[in-house]
VOLUMFI-420132 format. One record per residue: residue number from 1; y, x, z of N, C-alpha, C in turn. Coordinates in nm, 3 decimals, always signed. Last residue first. Layout:
<romis>
ROMI num    n_yy    n_xx    n_zz   ca_yy   ca_xx   ca_zz    c_yy    c_xx    c_zz
ROMI NUM       Y       X       Z       Y       X       Z       Y       X       Z
...
</romis>
This chain:
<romis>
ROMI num    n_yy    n_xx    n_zz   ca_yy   ca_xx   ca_zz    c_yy    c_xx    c_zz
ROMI 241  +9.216  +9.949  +8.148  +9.153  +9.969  +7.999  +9.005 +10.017  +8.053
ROMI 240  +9.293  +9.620  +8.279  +9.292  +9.753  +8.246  +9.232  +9.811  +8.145
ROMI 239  +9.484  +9.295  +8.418  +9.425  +9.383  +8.296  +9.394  +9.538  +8.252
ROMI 238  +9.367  +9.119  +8.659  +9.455  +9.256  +8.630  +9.373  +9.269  +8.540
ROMI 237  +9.277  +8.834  +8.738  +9.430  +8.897  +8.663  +9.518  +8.975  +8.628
ROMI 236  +9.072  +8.864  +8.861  +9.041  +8.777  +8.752  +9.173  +8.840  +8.666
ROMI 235  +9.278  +8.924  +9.144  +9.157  +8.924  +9.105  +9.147  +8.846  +8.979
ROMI 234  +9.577  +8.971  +9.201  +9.495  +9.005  +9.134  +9.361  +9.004  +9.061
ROMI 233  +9.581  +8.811  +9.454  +9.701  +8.790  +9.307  +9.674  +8.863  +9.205
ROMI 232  +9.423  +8.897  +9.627  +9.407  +8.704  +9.566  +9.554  +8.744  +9.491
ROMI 231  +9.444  +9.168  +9.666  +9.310  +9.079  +9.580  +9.343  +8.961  +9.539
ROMI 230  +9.719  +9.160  +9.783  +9.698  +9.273  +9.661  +9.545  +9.155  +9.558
ROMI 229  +9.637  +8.999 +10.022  +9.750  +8.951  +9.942  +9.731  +9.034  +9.799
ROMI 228  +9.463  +9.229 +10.161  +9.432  +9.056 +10.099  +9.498  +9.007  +9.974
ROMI 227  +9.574  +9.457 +10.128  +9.480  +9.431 +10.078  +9.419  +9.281 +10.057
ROMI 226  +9.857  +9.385 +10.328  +9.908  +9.409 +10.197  +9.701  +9.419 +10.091
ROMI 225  +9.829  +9.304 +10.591  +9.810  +9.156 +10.473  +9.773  +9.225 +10.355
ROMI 224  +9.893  +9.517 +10.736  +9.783  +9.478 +10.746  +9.740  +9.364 +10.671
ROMI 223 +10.185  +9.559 +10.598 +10.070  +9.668 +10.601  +9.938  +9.595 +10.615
ROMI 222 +10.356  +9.317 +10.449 +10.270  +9.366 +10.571 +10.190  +9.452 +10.566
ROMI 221 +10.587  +9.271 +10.188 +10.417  +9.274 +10.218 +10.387  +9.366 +10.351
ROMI 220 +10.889  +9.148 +10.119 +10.860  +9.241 +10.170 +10.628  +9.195 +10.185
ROMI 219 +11.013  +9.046  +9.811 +10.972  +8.985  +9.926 +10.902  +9.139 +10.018
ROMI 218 +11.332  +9.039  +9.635 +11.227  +9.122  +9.713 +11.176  +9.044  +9.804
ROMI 217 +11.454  +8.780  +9.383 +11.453  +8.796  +9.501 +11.323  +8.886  +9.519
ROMI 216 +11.532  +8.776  +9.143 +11.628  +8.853  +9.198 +11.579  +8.871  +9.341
ROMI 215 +11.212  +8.680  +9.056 +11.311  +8.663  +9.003 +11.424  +8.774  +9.084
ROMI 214 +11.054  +8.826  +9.302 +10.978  +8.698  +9.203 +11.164  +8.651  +9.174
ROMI 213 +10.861  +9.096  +9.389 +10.987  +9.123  +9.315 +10.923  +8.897  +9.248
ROMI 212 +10.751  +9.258  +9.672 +10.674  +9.205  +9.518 +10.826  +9.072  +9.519
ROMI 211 +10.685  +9.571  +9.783 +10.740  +9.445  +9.788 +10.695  +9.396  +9.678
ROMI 210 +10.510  +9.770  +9.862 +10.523  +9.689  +9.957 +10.573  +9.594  +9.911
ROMI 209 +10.455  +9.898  +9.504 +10.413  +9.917  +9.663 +10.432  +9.847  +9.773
ROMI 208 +10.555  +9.626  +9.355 +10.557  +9.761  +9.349 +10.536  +9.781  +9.536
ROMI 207 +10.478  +9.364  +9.128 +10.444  +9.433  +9.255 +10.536  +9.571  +9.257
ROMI 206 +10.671  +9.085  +8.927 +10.611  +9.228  +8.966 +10.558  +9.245  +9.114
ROMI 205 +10.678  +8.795  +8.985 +10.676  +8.826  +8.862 +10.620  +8.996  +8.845
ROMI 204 +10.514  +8.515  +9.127 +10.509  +8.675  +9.151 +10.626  +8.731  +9.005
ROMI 203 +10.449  +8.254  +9.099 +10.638  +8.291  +9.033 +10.626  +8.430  +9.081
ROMI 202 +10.170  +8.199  +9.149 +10.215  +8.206  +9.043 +10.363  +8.266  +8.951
ROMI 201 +10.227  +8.226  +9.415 +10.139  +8.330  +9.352 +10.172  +8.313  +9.235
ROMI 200 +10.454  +8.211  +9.634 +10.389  +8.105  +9.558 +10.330  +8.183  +9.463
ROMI 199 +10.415  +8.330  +9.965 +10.491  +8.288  +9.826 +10.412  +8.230  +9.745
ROMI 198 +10.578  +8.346 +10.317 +10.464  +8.286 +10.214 +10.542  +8.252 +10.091
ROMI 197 +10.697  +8.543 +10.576 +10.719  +8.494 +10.407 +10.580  +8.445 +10.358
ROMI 196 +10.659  +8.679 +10.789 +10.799  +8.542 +10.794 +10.822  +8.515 +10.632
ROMI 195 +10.484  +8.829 +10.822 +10.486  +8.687 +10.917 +10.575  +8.631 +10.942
ROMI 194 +10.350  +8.840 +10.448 +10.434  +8.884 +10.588 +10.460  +8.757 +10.674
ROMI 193 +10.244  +8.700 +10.272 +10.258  +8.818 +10.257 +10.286  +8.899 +10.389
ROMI 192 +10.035  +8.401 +10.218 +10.095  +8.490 +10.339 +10.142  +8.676 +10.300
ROMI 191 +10.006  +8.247  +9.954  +9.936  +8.339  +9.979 +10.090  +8.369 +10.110
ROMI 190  +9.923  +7.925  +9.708 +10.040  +8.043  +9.828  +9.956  +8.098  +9.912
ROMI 189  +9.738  +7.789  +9.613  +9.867  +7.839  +9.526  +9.915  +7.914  +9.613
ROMI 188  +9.511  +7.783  +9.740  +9.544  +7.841  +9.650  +9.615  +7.846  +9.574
ROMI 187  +9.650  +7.674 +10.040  +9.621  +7.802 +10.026  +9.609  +7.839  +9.892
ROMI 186  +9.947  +7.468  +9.958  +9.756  +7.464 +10.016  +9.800  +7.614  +9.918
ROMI 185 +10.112  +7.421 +10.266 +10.108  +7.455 +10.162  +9.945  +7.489 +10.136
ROMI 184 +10.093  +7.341 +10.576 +10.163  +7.223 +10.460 +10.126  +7.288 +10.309
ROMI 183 +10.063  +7.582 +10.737  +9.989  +7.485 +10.709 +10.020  +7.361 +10.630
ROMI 182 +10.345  +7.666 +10.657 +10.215  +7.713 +10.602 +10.127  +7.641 +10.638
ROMI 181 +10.499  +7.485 +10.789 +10.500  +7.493 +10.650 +10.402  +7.573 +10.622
ROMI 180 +10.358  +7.541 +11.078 +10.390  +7.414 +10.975 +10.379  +7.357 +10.879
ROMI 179 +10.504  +7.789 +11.114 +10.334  +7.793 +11.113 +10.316  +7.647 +11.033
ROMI 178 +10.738  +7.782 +11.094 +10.696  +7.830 +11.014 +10.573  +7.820 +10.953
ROMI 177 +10.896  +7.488 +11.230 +10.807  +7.589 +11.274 +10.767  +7.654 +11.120
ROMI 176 +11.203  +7.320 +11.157 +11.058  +7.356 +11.118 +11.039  +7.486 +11.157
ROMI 175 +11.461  +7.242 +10.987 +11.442  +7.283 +11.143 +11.299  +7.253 +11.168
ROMI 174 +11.535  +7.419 +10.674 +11.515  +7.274 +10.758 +11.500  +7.334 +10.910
ROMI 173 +11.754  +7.496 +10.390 +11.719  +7.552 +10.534 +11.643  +7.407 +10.615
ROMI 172 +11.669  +7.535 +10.064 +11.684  +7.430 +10.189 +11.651  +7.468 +10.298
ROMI 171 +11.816  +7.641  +9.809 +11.785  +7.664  +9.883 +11.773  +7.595 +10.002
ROMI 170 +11.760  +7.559  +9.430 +11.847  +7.618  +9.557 +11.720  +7.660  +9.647
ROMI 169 +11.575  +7.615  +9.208 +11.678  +7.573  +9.139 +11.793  +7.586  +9.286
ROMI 168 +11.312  +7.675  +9.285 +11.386  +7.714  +9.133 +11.536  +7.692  +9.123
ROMI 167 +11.369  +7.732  +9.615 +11.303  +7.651  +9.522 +11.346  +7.725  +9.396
ROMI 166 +11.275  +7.808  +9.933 +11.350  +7.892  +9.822 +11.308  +7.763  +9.685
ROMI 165 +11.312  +7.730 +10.233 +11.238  +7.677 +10.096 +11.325  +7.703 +10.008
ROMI 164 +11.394  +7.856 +10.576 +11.402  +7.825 +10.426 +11.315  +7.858 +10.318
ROMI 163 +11.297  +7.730 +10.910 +11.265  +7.794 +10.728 +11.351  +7.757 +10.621
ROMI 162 +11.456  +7.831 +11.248 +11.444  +7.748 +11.118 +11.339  +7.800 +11.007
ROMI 161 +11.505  +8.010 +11.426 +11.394  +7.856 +11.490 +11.406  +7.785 +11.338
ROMI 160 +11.488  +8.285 +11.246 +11.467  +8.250 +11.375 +11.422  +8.063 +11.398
ROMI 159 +11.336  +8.189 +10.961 +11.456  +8.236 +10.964 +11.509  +8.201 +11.159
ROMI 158 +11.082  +8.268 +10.731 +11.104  +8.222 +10.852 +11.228  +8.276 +10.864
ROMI 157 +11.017  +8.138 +10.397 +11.102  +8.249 +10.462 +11.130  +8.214 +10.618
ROMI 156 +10.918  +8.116 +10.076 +10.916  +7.998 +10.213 +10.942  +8.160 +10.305
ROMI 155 +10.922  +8.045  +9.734 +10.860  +8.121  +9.852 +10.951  +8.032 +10.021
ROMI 154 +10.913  +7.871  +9.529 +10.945  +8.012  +9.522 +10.878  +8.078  +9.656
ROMI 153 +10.861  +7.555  +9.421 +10.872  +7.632  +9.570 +10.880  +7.775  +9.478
ROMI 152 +10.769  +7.370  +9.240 +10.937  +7.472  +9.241 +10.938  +7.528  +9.328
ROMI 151 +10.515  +7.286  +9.258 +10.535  +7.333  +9.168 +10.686  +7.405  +9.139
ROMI 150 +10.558  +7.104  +9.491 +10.454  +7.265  +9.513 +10.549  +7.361  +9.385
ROMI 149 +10.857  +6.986  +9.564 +10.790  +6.958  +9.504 +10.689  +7.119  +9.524
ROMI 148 +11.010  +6.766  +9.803 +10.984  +6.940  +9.754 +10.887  +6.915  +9.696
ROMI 147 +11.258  +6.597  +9.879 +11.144  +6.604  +9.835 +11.119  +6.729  +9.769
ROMI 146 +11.442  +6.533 +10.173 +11.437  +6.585 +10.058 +11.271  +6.625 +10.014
ROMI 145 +11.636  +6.338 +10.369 +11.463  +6.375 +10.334 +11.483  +6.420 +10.213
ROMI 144 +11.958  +6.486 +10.536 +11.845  +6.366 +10.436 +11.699  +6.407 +10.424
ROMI 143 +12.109  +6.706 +10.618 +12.114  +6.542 +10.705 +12.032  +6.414 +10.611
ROMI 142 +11.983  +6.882 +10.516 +12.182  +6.881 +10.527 +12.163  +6.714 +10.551
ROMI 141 +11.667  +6.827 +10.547 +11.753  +6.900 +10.550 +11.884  +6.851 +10.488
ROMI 140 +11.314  +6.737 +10.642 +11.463  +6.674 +10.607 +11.558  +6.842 +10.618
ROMI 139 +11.114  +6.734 +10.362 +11.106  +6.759 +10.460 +11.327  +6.712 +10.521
ROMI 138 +10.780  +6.614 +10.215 +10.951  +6.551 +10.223 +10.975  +6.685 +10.349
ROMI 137 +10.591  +6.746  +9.944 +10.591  +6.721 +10.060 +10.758  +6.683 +10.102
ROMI 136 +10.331  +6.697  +9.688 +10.501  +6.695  +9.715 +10.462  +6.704  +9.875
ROMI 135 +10.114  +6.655  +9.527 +10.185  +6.771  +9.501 +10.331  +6.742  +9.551
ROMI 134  +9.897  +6.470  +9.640 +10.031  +6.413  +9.558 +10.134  +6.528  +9.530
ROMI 133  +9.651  +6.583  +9.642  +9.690  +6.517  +9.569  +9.844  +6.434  +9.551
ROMI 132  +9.742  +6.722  +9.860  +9.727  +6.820  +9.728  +9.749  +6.705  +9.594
ROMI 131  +9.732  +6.643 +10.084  +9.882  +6.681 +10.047  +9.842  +6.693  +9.882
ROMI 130  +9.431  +6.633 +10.145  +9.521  +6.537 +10.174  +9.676  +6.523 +10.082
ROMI 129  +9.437  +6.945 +10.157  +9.317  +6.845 +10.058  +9.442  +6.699 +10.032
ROMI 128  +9.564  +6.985 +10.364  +9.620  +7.052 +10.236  +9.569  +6.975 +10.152
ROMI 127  +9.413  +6.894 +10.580  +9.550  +6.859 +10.556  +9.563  +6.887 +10.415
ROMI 126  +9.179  +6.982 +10.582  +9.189  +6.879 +10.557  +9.306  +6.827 +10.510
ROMI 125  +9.290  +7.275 +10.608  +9.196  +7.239 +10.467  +9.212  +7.137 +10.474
ROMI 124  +9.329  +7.287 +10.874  +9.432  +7.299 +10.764  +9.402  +7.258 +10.637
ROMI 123  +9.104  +7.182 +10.993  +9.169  +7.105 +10.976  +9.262  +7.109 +10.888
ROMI 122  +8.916  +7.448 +10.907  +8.892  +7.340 +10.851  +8.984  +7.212 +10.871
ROMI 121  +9.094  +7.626 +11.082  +9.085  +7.655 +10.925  +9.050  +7.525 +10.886
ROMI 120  +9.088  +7.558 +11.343  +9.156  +7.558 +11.257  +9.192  +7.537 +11.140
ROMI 119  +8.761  +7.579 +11.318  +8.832  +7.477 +11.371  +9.007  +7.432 +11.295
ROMI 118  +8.765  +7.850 +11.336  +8.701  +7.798 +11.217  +8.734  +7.634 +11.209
ROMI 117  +8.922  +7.942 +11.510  +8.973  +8.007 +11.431  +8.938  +7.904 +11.276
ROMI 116  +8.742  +7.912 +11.720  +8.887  +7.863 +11.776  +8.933  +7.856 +11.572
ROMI 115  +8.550  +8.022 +11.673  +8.519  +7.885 +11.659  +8.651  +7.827 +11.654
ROMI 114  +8.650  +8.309 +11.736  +8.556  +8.241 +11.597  +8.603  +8.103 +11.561
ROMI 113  +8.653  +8.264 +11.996  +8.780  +8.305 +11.926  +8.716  +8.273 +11.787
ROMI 112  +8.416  +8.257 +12.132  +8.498  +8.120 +12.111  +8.667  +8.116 +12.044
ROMI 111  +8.343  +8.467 +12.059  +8.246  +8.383 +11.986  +8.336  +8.259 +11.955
ROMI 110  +8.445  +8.647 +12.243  +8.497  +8.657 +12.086  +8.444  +8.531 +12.019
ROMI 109  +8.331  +8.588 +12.485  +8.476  +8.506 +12.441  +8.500  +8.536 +12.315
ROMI 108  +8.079  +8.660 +12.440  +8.059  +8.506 +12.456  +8.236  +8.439 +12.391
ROMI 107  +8.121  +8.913 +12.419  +8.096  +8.857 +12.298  +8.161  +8.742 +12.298
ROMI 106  +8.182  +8.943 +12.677  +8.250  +9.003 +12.571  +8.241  +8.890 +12.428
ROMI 105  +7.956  +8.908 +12.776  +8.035  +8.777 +12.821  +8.148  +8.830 +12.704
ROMI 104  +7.805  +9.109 +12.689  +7.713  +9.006 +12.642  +7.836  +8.904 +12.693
ROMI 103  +7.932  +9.334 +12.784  +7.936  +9.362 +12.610  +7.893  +9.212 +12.597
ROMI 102  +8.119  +9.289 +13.073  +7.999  +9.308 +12.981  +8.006  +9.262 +12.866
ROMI 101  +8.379  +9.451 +13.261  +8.365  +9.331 +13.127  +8.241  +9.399 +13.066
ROMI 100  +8.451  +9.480 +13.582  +8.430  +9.544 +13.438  +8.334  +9.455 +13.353
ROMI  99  +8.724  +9.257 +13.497  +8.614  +9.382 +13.464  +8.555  +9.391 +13.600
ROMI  98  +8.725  +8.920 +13.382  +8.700  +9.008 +13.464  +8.654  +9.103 +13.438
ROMI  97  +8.874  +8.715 +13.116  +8.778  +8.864 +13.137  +8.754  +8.923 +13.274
ROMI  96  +8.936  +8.478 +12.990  +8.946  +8.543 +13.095  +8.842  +8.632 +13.156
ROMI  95  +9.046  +8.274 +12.701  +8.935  +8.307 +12.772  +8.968  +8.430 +12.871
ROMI  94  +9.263  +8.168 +12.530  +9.147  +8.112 +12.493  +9.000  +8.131 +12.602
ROMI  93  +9.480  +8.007 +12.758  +9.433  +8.124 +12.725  +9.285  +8.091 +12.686
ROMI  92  +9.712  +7.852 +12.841  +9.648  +7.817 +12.727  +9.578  +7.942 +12.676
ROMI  91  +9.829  +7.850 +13.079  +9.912  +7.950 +12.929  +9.831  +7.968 +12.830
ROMI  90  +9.691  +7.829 +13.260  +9.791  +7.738 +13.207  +9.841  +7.751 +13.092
ROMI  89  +9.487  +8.015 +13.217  +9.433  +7.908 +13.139  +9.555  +7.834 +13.161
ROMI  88  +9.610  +8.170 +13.425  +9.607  +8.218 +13.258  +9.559  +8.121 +13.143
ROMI  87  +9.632  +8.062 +13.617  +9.725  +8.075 +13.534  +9.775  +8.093 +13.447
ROMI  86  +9.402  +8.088 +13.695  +9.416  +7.943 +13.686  +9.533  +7.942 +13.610
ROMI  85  +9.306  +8.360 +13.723  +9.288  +8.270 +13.608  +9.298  +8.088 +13.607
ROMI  84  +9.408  +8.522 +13.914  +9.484  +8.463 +13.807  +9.467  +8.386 +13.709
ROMI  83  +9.175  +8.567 +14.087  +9.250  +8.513 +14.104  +9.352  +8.471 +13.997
ROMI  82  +9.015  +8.767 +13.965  +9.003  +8.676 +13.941  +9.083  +8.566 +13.974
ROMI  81  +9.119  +9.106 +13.854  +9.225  +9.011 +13.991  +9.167  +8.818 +13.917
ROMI  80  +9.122  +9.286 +13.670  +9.032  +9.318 +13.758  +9.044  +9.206 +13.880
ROMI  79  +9.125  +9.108 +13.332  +9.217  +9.171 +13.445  +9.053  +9.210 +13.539
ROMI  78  +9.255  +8.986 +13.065  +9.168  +9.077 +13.079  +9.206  +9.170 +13.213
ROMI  77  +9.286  +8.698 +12.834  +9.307  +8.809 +12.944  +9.206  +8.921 +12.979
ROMI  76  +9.351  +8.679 +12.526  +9.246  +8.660 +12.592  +9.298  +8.757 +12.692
ROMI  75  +9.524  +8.447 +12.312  +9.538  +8.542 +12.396  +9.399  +8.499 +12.516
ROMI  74  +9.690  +8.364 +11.992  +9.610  +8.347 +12.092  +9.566  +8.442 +12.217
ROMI  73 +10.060  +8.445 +12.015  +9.891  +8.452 +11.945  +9.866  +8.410 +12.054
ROMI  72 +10.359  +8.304 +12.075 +10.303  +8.439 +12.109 +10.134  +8.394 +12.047
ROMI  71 +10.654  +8.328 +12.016 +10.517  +8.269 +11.930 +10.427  +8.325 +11.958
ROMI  70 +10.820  +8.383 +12.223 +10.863  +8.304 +12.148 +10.726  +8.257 +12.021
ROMI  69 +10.738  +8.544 +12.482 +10.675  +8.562 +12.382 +10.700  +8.422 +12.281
ROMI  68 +10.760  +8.577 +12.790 +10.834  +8.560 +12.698 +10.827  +8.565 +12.560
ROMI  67 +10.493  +8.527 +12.850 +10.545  +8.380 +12.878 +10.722  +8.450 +12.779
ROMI  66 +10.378  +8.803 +12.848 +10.329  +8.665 +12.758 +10.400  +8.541 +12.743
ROMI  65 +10.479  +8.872 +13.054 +10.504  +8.964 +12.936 +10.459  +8.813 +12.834
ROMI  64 +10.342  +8.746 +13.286 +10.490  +8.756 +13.260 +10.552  +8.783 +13.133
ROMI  63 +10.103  +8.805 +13.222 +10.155  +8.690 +13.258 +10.284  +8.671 +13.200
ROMI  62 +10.117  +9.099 +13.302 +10.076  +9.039 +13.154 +10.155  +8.937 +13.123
ROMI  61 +10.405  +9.219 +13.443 +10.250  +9.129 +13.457 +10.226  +9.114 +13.306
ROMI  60 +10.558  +9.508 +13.434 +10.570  +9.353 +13.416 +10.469  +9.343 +13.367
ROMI  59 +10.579  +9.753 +13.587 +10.718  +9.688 +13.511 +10.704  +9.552 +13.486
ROMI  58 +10.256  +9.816 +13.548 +10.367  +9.836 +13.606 +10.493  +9.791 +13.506
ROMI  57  +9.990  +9.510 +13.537 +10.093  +9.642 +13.482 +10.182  +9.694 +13.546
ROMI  56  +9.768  +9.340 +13.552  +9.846  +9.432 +13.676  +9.858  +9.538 +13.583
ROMI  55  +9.671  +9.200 +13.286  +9.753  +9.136 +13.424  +9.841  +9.232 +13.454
ROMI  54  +9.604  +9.264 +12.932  +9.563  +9.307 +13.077  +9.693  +9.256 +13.192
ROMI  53  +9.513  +9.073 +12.654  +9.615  +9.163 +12.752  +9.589  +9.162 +12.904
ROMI  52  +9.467  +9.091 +12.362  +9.392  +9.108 +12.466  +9.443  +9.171 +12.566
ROMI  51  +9.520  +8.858 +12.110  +9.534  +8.967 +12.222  +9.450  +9.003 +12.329
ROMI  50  +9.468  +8.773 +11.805  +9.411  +8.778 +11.872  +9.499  +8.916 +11.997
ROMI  49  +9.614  +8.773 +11.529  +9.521  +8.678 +11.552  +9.520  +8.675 +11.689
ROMI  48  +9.931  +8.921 +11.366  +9.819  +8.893 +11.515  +9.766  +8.838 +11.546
ROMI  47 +10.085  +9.049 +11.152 +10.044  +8.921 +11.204  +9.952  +8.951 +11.293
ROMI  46 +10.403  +9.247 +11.262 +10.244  +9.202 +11.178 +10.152  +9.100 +11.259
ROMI  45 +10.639  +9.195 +11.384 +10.661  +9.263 +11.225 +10.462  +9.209 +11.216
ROMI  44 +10.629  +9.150 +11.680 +10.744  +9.117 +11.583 +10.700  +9.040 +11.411
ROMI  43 +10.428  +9.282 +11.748 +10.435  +9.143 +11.762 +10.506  +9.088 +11.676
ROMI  42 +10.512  +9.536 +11.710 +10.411  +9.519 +11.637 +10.383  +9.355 +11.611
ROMI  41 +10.698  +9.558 +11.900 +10.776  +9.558 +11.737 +10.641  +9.511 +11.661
ROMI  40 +10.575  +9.485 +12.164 +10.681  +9.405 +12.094 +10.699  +9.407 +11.939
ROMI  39 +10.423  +9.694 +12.228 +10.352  +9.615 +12.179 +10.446  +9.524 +12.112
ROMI  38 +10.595  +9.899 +12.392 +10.558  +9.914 +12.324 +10.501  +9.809 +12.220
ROMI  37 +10.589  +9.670 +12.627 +10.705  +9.689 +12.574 +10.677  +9.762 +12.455
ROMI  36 +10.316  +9.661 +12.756 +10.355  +9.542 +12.694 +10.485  +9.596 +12.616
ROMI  35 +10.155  +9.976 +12.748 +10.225  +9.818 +12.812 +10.299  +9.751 +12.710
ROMI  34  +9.929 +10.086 +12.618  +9.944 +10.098 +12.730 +10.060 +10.028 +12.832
ROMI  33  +9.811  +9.966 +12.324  +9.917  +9.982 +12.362  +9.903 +10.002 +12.532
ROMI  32  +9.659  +9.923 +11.976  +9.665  +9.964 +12.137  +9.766  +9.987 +12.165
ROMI  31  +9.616  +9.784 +11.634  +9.665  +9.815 +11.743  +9.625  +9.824 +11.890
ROMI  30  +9.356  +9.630 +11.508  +9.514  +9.669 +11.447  +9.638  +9.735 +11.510
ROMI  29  +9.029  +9.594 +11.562  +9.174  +9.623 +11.592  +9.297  +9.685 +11.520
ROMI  28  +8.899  +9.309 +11.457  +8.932  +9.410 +11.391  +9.046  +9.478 +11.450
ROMI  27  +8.628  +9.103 +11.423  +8.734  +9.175 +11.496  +8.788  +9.295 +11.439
ROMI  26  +8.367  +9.043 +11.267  +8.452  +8.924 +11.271  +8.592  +8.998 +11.305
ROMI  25  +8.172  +9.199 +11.390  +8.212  +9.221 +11.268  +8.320  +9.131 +11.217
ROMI  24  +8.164  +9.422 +11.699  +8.141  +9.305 +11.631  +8.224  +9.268 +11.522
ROMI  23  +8.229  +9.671 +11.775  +8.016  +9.610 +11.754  +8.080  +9.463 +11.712
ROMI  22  +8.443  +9.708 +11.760  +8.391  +9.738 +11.675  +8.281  +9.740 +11.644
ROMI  21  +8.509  +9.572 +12.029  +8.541  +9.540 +11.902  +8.501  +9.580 +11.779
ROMI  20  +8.381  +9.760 +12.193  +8.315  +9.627 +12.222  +8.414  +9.558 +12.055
ROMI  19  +8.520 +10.003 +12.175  +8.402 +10.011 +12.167  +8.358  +9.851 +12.142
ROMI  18  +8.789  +9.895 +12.299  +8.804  +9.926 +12.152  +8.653  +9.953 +12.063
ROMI  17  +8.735  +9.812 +12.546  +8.754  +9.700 +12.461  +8.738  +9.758 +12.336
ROMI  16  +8.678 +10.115 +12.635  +8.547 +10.041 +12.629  +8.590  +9.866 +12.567
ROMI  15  +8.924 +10.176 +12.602  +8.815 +10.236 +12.525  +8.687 +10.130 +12.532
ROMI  14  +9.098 +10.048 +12.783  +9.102 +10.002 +12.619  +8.994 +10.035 +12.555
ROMI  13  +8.955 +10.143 +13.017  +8.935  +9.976 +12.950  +8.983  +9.957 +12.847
ROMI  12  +9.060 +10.413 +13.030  +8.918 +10.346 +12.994  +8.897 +10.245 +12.978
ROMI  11  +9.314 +10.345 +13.027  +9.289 +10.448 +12.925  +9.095 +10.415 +12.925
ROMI  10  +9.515 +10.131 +13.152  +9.409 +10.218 +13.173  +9.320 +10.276 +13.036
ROMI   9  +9.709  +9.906 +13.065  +9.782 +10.092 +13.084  +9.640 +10.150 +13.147
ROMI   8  +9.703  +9.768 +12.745  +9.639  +9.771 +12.911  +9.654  +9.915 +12.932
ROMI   7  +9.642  +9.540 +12.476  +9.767  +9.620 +12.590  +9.748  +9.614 +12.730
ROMI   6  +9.534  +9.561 +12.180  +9.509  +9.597 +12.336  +9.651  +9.587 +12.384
ROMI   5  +9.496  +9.318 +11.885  +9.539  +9.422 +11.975  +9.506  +9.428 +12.118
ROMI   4  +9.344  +9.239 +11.611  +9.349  +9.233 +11.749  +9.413  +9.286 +11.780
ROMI   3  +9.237  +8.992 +11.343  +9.297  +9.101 +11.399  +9.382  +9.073 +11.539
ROMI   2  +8.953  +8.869 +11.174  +9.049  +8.871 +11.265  +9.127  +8.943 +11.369
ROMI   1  +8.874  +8.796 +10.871  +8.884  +8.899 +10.974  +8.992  +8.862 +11.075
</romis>
């Protein structure tokens, strides 16, 4: 599934984006917003596949709003001003909406948000396939290559432009993108809880409602992760009567 948000101060073009997302089964909105400043904490705190942000705002352009955006998602415009789309494709925009936006070019850009997505997925797979057999990865930290092994990781923690790799035994801050190390870890041992923690499914030791407890350390769970993350540490492995 891939999750969306709006941010556009007209009250009928979210409706008719929020109508056009829910005819299709791949999308999923997770949020609206009538400008960009509202939309920040959500950016912050839950993960975001997909935007959909509108140009001519008051206080500040889409454009504008986007370019400060230290990781900002993929992003589909969405304006009444064809003129901007030479700019919006500078900013690496998967696709550019003129309204008023038909349900059939609608699609056409969700289609290439799909592909964007399935593309992805299958290179990370290649990678991980690749990594899996030697169950290690180097990364450098306190001025050396240090070898991490899958099997001591604890969990993995975004920490502004750095990660730390919680292991069994310390802790290694490196200078690494987050997105990185999750693409470095193969998916069925580690699971995404939140958009600054991946853990290692096996050292879970408890759940309790949002956090999940793996030795002294709380990891916090995302509202919108917390049903994924709940199935793939459960399934096959809850015992009831």
């Amino acid at each position: 599934m891939i999750n969306c948000i709006i941010i556009d101060d007209e009250p009928l073009a979210r409706k008719g984006l929020k109508e056009y997302i829910a005819d299709v089964d791949f999308l999923q909105l997770t949020g609206e917003f009538d400008n960009p400043v509202k939309a920040m904490d959500t950016l912050a705190k839950e993960e975001v596949h997909l935007l959909f942000l509108d140009i001519q705002m008051p206080k500040i352009t889409g454009l504008d709003f986007f370019k400060t955006l230290q990781h900002p998602p993929p992003v589909i415009f969405t304006t009444a001003f064809p003129q901007y789309a030479l700019e919006g494709f500078e900013l690496n925009a998967l696709d550019y909406l003129v309204k008023p936006i038909s349900f059939d070019r609608f699609l056409k850009a969700a289609m290439r948000v799909k592909e964007f997505y399935e593309v992805r997925q299958k290179n990370i797979a290649e990678s991980v396939s690749m990594l899996d057999a030697a169950g290690y990865f180097f990364i450098k930290a306190d001025n050396r290559l240090v070898k991490i092994l899958y099997d001591e990781i604890l969990f993995a923690e975004a920490l502004q432009n750095y990660v730390v790799i919680h292991t069994n035994d310390k802790k290694y801050i490196t200078y690494l993108t987050f997105k990185s190390v999750e693409d470095y870890l193969p998916s069925d041992q580690f699971i995404k809880t939140h958009k600054s923690y991946i853990i290692a499914a096996a050292k879970v030791d408890s759940i309790e409602a949002n956090d999940i407890r793996i030795g002294p350390h709380h990891i916090p769970v995302s509202r919108n992760l917390k049903d994924e993350v709940m199935e793939r540490l459960l399934k096959g492995k809850f015992l009831k009567r």
